[in-house]
C-alpha positions in Angstrom: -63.5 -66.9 27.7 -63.6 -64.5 30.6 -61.8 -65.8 33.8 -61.7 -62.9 35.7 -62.7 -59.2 36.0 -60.1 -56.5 36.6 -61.4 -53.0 37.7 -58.5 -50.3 36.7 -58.2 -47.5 39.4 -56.0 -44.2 40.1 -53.9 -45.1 43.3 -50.6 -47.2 43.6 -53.0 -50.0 45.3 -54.2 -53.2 43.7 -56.3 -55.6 45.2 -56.3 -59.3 44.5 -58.6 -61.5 45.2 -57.8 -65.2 43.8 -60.1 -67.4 45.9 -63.3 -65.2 45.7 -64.2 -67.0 42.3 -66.8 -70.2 43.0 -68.2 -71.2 39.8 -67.2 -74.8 38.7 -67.7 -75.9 35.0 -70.9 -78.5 34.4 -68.1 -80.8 33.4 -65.6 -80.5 36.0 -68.5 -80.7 38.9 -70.0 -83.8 37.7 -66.7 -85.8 38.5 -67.0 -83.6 42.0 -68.2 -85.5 45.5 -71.8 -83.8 46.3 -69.4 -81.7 49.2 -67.4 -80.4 46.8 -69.7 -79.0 44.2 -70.7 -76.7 47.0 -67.3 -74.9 46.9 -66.6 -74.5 50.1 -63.5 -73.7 50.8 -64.0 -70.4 48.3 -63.0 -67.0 50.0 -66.5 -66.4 50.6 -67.6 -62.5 50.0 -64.4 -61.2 50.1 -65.4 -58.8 47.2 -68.1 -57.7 49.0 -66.0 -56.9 51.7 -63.3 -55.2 50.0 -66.0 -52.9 47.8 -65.1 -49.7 49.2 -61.6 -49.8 48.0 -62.3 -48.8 44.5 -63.6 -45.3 46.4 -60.1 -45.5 47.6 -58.7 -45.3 44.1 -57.2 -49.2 44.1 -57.5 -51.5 41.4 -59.7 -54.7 42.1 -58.5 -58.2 40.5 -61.3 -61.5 41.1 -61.3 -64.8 39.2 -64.9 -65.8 38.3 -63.7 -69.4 39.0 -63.4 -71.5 42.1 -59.6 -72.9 43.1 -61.0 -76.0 43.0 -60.6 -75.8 38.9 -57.2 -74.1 39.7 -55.2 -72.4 42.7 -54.2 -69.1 41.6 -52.3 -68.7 44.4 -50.1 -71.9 44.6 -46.8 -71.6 42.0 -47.8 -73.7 38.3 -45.0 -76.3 39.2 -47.5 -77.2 42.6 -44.3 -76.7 44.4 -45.5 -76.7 48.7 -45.2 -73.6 50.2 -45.6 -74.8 53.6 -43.3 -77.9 52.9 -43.6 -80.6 55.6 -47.6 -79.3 56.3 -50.6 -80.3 55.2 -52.0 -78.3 52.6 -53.9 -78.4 49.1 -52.7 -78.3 45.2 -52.9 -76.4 42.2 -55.6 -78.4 41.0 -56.4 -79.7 44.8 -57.7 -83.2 45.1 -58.6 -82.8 48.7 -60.6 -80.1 50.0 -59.6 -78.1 53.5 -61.0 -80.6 55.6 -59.1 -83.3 53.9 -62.2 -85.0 52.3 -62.1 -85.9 48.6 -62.8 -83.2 46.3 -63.5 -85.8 43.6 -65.0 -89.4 43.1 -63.4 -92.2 43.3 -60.9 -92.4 40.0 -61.7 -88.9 38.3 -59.1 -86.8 39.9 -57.4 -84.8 37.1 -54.1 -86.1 35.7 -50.7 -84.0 34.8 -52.3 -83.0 31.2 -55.6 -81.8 32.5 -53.9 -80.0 35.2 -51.3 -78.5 33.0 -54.5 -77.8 30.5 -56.3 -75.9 33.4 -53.4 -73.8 34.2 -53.1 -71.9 30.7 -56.5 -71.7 30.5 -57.5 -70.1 34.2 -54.3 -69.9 35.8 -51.7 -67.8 33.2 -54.5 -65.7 32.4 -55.3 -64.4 35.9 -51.2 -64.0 36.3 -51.1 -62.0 33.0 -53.7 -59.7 34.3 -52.1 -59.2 37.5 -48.7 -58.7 36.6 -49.8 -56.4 33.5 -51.7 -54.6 35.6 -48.6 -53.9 38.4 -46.7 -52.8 35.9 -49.1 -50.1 34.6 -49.1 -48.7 38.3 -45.5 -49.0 39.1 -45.0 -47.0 35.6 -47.4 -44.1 36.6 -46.5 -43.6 40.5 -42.6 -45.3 40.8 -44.3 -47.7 43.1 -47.3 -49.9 43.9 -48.8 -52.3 46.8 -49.9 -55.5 46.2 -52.5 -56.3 48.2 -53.8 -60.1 48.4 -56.8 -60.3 50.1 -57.8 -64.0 52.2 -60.5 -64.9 54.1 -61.3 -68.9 55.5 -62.6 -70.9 58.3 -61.2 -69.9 61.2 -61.3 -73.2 63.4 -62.4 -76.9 63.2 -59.7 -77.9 60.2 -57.7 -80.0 61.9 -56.3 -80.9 58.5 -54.4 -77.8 58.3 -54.1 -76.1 61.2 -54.6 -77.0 65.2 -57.1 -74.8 67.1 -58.3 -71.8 66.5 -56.7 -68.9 63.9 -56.4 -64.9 65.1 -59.1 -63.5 63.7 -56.7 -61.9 61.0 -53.8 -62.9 59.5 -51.2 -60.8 58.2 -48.6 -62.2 55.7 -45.2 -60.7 54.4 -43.3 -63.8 53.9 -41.7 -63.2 57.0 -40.3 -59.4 56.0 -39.3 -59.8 52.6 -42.4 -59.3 49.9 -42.7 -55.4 51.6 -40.7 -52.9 53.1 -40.2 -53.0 57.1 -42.1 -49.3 56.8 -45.2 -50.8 55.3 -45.0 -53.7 57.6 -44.8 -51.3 60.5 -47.9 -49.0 59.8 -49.9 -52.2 59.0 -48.6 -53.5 62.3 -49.6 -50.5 64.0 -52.8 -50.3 62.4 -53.7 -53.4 64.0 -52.0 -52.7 67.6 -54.6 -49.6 68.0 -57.2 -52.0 68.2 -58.5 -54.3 70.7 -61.7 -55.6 68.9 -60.0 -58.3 66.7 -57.2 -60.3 67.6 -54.5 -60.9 65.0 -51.0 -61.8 64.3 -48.0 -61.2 61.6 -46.4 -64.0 59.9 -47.8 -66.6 61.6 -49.5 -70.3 60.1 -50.2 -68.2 56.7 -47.2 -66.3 55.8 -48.1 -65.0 52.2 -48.9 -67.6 49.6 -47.4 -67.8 45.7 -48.6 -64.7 44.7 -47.2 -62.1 47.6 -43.8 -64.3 47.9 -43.9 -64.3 43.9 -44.6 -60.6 43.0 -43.5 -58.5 46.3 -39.7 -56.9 45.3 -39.8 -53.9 47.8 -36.1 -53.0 46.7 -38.0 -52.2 43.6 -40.8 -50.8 45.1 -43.2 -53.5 44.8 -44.7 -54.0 48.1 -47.0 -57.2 48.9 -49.1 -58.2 51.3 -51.5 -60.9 52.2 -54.4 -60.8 55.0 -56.3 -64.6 55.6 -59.2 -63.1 57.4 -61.1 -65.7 59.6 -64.8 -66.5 58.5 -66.3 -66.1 61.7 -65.8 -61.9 61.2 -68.1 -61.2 58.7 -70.1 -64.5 57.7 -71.8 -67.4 58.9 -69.4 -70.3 58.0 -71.8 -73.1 58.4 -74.5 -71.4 55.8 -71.6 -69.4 53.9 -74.4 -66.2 54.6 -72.8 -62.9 54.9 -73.4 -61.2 57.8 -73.8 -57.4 56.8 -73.5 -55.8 60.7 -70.5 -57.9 61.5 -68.9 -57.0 57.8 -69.4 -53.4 58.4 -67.4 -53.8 61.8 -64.9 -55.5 60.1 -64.7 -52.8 57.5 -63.9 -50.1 59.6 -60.4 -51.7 60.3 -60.0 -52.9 56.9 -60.4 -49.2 55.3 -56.9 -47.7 57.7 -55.3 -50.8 56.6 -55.8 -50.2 53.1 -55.3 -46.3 53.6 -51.9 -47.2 55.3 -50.7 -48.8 51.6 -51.2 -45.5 50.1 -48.6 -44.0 52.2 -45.3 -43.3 51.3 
């Protein structure tokens, strides 16, 4: 069963995108509240957003499925990463809001969870860490970059107020070099368009704390882009002039993983 598609570029960059995927087995959805089936706390479009890195040479990782069926970005033991916050699961039983992602009684228990993460979870993992390896071995060094987008305000549940518009996260310095930080850094200081901030309430989730080792020249990055940027968050419609704008700064961001 394909659970993701992996698009193999030329440059030391690949792109992850583990909450783009929304599809939701028949099964699985039928046990969902009528909320939840909608998927909406999916990284909405973010593949869309990120299309012009393959012209950068990068290679693209996305999940087809939706981290409601698993997170593939939260550790298999379901260990917190934000421990004394609120936050969801591996298999997550309440959505961002904090509603129910199931009906009463038909949350999964530890077998089915344990099922879903060898079928959707290792798989994705494999991919990613197979596909680091081939890069590292052909340039002596590779960024990971995870890429985030999700609704900027009104989720009390997990954050108070508003978020920057982006969200850089390096597990507070150690899952890439202080260089790469820096140019990212200064990428983001030459603008005044978006506001944004380093390390803040999203410092880099299981995957960029997991596989960054810059002493070994594994660099990785996450950016939790807010909704509002590119996309209507009410409808989930994305909004192709605002994407565009957003674009522009994505592209030297990406460009400034490519240095040495």
């Amino acid at each position: 069963m394909d659970t993701y598609a992996l698009h193999r570029g030329t440059a030391p960059l690949l792109v992850s995108l583990p909450h783009d995927g929304s599809a939701i087995p028949d099964d699985l959805a039928a046990r969902m509240t009528d909320d939840a089936r909608r998927a909406p706390d999916t990284d909405w479009h973010v593949s869309k957003l990120y299309d012009f890195a393959r012209g950068l040479g990068a290679s693209v990782l996305v999940p087809h499925y939706s981290r409601y069926v698993v997170d593939l970005n939260r550790p298999p033991d379901d260990t917190s990463l934000y421990p004394g916050q609120n936050t969801t699961g591996l298999c997550p039983a309440v959505q961002f809001s904090g509603a129910p992602v199931y009906r009463e009684g038909e949350a999964p228990d530890a077998a089915e969870v344990a099922a879903r993460v060898e079928r959707y979870w290792r798989p994705y993992h494999d991919a990613l860490r197979a596909e680091l390896d081939r890069i590292h071995a052909g340039h002596g060094r590779v960024v990971l970059w995870e890429g985030h987008s999700i609704r900027g305000s009104d989720l009390p549940f997990l954050f108070e107020g508003r978020l920057p518009d982006l969200n850089l996260g390096t597990a507070t310095g150690t899952s890439c070099s202080p260089a790469l930080q820096s140019r990212l850094e200064s990428v983001l200081g030459s603008q005044d368009d978006y506001d944004w901030v380093a390390n803040g309430r999203f410092k880099g989730g299981h995957i960029t704390r997991h596989y960054g080792a810059p002493a070994r020249g594994i660099n990785a990055v996450q950016l939790e882009i807010s909704q509002r940027n590119y996309m209507d968050e009410a409808s989930f419609d994305y909004l192709p002039e605002n994407a565009s704008r957003l674009q522009q700064l994505l592209q030297p961001l990406l460009r400034a993983c490519l240095d040495d």
